[in-house]
Gaussian input, Z-matrix of N, CA and C with variables (Angstrom, degrees):
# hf/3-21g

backbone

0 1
 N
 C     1     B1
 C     2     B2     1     A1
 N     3     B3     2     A2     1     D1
 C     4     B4     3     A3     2     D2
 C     5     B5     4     A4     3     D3
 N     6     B6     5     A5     4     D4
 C     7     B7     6     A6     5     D5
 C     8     B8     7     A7     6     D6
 N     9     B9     8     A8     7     D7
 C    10    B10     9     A9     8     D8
 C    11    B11    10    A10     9     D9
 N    12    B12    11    A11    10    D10
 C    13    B13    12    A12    11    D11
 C    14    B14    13    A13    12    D12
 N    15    B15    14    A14    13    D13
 C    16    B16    15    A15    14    D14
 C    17    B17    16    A16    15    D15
 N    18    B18    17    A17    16    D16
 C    19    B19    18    A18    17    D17
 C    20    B20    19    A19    18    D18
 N    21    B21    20    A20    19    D19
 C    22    B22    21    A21    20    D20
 C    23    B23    22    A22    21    D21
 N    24    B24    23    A23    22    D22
 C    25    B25    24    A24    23    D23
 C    26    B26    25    A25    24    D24
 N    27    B27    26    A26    25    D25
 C    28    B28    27    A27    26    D26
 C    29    B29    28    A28    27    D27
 N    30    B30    29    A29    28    D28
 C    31    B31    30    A30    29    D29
 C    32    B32    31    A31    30    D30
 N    33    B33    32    A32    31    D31
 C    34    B34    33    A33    32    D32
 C    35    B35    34    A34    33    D33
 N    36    B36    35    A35    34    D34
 C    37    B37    36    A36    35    D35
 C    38    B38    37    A37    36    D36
 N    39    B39    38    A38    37    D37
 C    40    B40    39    A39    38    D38
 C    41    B41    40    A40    39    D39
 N    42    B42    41    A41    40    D40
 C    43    B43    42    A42    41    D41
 C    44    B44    43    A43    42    D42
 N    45    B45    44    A44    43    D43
 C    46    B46    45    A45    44    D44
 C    47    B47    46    A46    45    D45
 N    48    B48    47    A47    46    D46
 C    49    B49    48    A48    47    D47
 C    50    B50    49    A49    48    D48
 N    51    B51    50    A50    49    D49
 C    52    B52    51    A51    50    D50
 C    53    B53    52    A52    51    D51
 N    54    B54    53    A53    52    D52
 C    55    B55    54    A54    53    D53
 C    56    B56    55    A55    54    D54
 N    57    B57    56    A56    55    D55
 C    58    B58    57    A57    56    D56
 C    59    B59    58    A58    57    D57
 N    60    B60    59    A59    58    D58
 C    61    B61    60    A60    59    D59
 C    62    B62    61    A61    60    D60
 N    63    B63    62    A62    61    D61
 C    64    B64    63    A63    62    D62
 C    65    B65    64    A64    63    D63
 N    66    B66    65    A65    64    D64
 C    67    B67    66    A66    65    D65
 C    68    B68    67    A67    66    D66
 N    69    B69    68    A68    67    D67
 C    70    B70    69    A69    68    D68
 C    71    B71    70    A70    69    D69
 N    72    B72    71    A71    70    D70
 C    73    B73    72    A72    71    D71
 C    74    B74    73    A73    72    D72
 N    75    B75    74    A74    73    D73
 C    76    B76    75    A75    74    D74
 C    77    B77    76    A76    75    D75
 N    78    B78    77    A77    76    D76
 C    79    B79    78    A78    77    D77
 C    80    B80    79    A79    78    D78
 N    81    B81    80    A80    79    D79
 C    82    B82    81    A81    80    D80
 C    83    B83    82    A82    81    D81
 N    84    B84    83    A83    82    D82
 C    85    B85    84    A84    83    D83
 C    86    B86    85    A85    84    D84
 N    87    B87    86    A86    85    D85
 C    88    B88    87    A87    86    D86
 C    89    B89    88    A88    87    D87
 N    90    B90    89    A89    88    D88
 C    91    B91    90    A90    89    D89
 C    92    B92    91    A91    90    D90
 N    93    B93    92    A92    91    D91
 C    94    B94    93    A93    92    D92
 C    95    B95    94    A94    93    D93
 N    96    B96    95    A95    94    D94
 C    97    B97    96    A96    95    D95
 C    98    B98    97    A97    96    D96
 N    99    B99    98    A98    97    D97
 C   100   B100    99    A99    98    D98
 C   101   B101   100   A100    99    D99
 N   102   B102   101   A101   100   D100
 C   103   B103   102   A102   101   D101
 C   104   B104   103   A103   102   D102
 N   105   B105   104   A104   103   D103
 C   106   B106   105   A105   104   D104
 C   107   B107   106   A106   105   D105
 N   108   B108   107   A107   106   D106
 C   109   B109   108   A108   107   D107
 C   110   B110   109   A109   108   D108
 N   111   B111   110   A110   109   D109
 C   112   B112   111   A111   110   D110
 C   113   B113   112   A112   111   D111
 N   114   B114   113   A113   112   D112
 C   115   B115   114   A114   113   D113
 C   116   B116   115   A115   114   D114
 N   117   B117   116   A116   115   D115
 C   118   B118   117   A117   116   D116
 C   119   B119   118   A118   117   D117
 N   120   B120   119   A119   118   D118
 C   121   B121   120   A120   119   D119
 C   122   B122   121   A121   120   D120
 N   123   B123   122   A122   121   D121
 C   124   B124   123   A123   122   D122
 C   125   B125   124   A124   123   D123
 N   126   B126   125   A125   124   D124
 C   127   B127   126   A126   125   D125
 C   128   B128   127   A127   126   D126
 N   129   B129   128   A128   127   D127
 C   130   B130   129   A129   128   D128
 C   131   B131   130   A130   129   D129
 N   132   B132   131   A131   130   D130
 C   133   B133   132   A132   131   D131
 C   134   B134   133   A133   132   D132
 N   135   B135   134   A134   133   D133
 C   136   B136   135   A135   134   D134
 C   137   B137   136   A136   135   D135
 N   138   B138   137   A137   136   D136
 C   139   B139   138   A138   137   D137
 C   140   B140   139   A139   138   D138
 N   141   B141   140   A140   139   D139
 C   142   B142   141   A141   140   D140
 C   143   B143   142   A142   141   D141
 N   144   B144   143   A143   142   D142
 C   145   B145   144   A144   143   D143
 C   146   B146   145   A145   144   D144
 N   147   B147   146   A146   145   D145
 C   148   B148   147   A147   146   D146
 C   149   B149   148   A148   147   D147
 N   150   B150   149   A149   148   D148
 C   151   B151   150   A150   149   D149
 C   152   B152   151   A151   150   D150
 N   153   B153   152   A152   151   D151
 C   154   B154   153   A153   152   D152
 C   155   B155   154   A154   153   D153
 N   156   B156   155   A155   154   D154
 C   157   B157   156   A156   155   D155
 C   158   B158   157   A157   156   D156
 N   159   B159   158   A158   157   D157
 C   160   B160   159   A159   158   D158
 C   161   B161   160   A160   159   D159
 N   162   B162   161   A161   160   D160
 C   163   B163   162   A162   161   D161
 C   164   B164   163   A163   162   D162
 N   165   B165   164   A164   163   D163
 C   166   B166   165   A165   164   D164
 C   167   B167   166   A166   165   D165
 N   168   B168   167   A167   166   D166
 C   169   B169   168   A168   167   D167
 C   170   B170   169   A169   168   D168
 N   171   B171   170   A170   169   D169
 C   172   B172   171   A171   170   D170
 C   173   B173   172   A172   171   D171
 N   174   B174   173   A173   172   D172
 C   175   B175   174   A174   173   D173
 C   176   B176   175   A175   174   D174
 N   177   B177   176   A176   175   D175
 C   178   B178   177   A177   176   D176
 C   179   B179   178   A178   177   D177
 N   180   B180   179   A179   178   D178
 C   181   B181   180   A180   179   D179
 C   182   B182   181   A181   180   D180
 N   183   B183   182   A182   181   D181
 C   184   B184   183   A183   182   D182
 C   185   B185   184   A184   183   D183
 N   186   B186   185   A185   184   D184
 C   187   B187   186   A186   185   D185
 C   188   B188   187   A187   186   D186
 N   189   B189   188   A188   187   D187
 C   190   B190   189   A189   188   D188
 C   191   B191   190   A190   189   D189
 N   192   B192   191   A191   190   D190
 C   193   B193   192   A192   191   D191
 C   194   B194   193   A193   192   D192
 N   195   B195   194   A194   193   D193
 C   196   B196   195   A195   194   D194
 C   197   B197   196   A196   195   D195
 N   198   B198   197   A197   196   D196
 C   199   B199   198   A198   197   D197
 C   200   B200   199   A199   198   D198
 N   201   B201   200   A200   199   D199
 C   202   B202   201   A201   200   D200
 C   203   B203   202   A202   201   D201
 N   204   B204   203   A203   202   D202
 C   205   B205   204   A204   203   D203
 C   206   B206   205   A205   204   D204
 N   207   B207   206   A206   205   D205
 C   208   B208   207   A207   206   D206
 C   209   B209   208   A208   207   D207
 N   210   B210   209   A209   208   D208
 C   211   B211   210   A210   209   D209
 C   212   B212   211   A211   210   D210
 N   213   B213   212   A212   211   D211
 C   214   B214   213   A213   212   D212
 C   215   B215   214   A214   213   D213
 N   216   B216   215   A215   214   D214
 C   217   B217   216   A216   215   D215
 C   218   B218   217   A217   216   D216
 N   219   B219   218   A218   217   D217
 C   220   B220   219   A219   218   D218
 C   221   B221   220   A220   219   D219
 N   222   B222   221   A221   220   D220
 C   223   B223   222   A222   221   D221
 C   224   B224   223   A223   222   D222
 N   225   B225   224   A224   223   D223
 C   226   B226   225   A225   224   D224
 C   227   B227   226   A226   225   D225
 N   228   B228   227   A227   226   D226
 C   229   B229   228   A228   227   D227
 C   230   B230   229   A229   228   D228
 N   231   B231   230   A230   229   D229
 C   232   B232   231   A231   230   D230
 C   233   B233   232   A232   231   D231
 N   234   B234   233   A233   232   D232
 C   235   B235   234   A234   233   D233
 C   236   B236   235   A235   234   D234
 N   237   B237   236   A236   235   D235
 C   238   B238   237   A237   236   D236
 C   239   B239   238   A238   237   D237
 N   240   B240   239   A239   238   D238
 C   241   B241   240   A240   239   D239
 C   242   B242   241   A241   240   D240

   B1=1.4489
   B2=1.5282
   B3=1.2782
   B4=1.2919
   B5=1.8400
   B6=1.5040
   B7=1.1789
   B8=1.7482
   B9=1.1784
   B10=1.6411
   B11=1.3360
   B12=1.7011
   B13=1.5843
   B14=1.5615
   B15=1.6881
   B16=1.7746
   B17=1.8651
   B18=1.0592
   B19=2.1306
   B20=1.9195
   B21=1.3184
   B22=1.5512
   B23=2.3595
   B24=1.0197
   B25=1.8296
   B26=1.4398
   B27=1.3350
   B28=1.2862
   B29=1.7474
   B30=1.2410
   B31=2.2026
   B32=1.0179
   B33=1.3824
   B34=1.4489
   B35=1.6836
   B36=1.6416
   B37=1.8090
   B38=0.9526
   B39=1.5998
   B40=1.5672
   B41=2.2240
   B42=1.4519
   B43=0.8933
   B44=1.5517
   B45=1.1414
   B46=1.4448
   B47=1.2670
   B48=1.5815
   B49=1.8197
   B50=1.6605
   B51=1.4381
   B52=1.7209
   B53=1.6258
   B54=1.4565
   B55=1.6914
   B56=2.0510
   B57=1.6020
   B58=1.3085
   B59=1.4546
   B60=1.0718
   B61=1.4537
   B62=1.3559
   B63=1.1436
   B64=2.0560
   B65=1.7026
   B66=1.3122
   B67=1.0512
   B68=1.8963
   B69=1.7148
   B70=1.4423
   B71=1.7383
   B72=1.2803
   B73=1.2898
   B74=1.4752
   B75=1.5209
   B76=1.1579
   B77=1.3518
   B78=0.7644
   B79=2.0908
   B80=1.3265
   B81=1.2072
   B82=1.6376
   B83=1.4894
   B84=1.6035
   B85=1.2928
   B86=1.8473
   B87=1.1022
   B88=1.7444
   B89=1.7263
   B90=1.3107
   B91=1.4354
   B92=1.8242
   B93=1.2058
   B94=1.1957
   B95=2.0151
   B96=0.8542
   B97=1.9481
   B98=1.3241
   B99=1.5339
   B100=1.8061
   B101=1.7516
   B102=1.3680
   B103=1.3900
   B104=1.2398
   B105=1.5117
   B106=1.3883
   B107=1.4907
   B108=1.6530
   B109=1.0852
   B110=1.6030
   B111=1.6222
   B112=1.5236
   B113=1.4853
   B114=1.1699
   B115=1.9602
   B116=1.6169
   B117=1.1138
   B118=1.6066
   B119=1.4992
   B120=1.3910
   B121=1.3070
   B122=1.9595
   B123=1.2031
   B124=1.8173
   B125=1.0831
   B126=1.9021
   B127=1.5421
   B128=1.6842
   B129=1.4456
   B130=1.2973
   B131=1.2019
   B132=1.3691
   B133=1.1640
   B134=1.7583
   B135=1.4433
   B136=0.8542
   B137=1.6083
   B138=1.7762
   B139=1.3920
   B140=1.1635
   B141=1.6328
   B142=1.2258
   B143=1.6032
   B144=1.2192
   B145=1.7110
   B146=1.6093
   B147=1.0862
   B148=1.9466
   B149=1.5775
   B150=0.9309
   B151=1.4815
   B152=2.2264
   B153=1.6893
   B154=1.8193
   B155=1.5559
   B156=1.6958
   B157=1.8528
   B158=0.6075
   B159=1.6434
   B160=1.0432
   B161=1.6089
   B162=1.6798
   B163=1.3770
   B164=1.7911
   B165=1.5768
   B166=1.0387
   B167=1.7180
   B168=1.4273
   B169=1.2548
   B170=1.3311
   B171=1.3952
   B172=1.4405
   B173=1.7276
   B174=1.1604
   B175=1.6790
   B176=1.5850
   B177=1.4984
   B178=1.7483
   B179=1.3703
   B180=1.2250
   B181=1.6418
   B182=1.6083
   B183=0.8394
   B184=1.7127
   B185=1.2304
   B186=1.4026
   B187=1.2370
   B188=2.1595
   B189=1.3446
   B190=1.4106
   B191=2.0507
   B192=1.6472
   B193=0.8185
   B194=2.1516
   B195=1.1115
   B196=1.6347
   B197=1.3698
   B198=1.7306
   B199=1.0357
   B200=1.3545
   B201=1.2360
   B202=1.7510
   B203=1.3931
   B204=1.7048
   B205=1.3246
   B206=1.6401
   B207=1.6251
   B208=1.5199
   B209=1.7815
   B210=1.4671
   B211=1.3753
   B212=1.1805
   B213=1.5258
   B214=1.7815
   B215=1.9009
   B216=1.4672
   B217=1.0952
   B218=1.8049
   B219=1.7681
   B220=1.1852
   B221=1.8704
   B222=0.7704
   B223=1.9210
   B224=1.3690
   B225=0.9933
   B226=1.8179
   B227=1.4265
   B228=1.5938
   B229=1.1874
   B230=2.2351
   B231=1.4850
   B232=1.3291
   B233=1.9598
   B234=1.4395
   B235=1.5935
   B236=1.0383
   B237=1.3579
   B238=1.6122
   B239=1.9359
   B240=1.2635
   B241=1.6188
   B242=1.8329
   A1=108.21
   A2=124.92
   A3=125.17
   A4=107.47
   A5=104.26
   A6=105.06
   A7=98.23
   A8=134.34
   A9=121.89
   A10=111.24
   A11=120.61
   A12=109.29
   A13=101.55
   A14=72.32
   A15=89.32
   A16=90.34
   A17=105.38
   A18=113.98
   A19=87.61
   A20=88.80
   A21=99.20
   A22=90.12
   A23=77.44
   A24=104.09
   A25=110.96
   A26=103.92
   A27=111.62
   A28=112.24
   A29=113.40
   A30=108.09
   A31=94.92
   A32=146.94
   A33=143.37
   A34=103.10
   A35=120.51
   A36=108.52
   A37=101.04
   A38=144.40
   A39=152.54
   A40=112.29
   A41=112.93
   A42=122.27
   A43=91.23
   A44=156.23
   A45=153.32
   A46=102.73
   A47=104.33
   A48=111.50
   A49=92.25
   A50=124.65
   A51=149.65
   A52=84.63
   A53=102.37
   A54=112.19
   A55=85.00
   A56=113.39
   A57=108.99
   A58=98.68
   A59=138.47
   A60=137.88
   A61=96.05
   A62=131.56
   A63=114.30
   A64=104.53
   A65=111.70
   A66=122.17
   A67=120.47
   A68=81.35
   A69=121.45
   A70=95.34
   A71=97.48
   A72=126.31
   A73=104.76
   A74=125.40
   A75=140.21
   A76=89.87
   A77=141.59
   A78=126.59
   A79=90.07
   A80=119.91
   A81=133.73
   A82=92.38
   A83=115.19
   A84=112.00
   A85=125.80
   A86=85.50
   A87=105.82
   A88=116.50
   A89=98.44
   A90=98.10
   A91=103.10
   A92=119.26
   A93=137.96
   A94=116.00
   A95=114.62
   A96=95.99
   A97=87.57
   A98=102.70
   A99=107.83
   A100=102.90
   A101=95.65
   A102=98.49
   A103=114.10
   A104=117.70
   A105=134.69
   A106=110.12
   A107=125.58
   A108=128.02
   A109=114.03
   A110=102.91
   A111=121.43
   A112=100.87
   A113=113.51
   A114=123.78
   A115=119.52
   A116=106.83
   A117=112.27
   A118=101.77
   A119=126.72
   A120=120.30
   A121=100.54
   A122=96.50
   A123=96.08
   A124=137.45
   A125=100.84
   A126=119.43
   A127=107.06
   A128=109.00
   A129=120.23
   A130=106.68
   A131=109.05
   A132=114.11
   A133=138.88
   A134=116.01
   A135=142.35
   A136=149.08
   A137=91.27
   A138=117.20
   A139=126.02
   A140=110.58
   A141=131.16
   A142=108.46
   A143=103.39
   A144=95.75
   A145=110.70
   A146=88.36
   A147=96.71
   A148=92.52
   A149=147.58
   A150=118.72
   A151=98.79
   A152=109.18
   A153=90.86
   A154=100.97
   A155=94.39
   A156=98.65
   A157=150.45
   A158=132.96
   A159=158.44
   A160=125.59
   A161=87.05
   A162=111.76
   A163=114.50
   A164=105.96
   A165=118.43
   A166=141.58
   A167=120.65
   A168=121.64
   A169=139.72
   A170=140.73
   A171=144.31
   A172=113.31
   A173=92.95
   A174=103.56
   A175=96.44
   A176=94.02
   A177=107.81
   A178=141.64
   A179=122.36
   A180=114.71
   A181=85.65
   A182=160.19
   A183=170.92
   A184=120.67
   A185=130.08
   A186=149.78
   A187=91.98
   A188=114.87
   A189=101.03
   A190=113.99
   A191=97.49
   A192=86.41
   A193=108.03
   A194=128.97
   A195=111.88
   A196=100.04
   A197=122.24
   A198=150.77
   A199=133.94
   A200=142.83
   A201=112.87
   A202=135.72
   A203=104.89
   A204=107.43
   A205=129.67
   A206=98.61
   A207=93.16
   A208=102.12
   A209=119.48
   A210=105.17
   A211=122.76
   A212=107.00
   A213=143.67
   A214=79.57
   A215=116.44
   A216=88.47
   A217=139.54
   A218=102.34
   A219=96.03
   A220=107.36
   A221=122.93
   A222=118.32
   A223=110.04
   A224=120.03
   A225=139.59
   A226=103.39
   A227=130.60
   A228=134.23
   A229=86.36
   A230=87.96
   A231=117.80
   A232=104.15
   A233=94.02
   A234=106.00
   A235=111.56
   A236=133.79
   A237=124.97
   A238=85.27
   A239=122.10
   A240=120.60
   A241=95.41
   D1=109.20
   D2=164.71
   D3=-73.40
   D4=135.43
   D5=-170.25
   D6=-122.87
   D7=-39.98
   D8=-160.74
   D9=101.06
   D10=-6.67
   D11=179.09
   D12=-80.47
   D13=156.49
   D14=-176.68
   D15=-128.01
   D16=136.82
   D17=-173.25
   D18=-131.13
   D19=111.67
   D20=173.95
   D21=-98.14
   D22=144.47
   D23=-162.73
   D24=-143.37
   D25=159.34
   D26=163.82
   D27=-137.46
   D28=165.49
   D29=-164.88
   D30=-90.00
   D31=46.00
   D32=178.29
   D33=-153.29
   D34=-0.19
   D35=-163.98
   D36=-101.01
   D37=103.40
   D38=165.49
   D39=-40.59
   D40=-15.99
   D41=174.03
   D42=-95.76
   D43=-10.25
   D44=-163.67
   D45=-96.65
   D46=-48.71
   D47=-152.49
   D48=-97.29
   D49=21.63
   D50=-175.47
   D51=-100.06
   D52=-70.42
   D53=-146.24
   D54=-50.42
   D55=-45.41
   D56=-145.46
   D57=-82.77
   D58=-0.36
   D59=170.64
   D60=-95.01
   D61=-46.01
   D62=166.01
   D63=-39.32
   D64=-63.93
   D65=-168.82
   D66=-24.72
   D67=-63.40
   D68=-174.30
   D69=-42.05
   D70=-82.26
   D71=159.38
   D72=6.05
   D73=-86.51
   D74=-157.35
   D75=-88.47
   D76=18.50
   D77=-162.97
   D78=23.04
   D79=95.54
   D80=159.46
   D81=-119.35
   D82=121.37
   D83=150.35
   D84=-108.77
   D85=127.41
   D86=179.99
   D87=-120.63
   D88=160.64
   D89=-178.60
   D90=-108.24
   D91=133.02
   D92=-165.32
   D93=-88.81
   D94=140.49
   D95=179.88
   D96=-145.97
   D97=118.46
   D98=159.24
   D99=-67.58
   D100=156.86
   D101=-177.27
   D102=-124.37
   D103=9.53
   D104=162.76
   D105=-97.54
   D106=-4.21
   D107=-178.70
   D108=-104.21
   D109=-16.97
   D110=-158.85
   D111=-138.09
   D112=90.69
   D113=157.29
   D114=-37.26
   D115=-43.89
   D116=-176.97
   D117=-83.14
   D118=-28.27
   D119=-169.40
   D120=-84.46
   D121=-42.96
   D122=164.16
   D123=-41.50
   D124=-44.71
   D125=-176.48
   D126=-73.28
   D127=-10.51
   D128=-175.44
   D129=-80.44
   D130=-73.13
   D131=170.78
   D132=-51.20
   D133=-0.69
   D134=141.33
   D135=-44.15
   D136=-67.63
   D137=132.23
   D138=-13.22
   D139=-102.48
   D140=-172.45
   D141=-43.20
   D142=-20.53
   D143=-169.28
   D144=-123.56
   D145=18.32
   D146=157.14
   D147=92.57
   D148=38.90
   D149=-176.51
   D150=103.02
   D151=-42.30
   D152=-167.33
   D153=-81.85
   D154=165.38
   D155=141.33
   D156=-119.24
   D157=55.24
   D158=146.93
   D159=-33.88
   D160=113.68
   D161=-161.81
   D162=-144.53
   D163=117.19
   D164=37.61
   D165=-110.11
   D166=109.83
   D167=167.28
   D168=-50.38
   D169=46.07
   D170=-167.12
   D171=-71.66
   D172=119.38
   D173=173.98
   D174=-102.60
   D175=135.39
   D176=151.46
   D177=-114.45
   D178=165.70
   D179=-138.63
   D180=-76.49
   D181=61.39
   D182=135.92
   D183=-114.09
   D184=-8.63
   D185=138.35
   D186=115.60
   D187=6.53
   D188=171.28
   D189=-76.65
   D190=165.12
   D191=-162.72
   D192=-127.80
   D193=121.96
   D194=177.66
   D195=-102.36
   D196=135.22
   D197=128.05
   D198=-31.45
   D199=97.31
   D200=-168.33
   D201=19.14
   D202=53.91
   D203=174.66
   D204=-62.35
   D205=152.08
   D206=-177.49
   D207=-75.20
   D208=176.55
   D209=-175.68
   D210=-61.43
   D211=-32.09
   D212=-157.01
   D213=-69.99
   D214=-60.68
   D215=-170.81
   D216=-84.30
   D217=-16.53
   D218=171.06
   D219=-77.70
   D220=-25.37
   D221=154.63
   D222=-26.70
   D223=-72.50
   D224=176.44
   D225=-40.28
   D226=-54.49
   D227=-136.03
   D228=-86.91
   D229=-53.30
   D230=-176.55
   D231=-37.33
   D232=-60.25
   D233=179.21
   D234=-58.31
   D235=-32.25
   D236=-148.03
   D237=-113.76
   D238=24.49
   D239=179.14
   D240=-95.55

């Protein structure tokens, strides 16, 4: 299933390497952005979250957005796409 999510991450967030085993899980494909690798993707993620960086940040192609979701809920978000 091509979906349009984009999961801004970092290679060290145990809530990150969560989102990508849901992912896995569902064959959800998304495109991933370290945000220790990518300045603009930080400043984004920044943004969106008032000033934090809190990650993982996943935007979906509807413009909503989950925060360190629990699995239960990016499952939900995932289903109802």
């Amino acid at each position: 299933m091509s979906t349009g999510i984009t999961m801004y991450s970092t290679s060290w967030c145990s809530d990150c390497k969560l989102a990508k085993r849901v992912f896995k899980e569902l064959n959800v494909t998304y495109t991933e952005i370290d945000i220790e690798q990518d300045d603009a993707a930080r400043a984004e993620v920044v943004r969106i979250n008032n000033g934090g960086q809190s990650v993982p940040t996943i935007v979906f192609p509807d413009g909503s957005v989950l925060v360190e979701p629990s699995a239960a809920v990016l499952k939900a978000k995932i289903d109802s796409m």
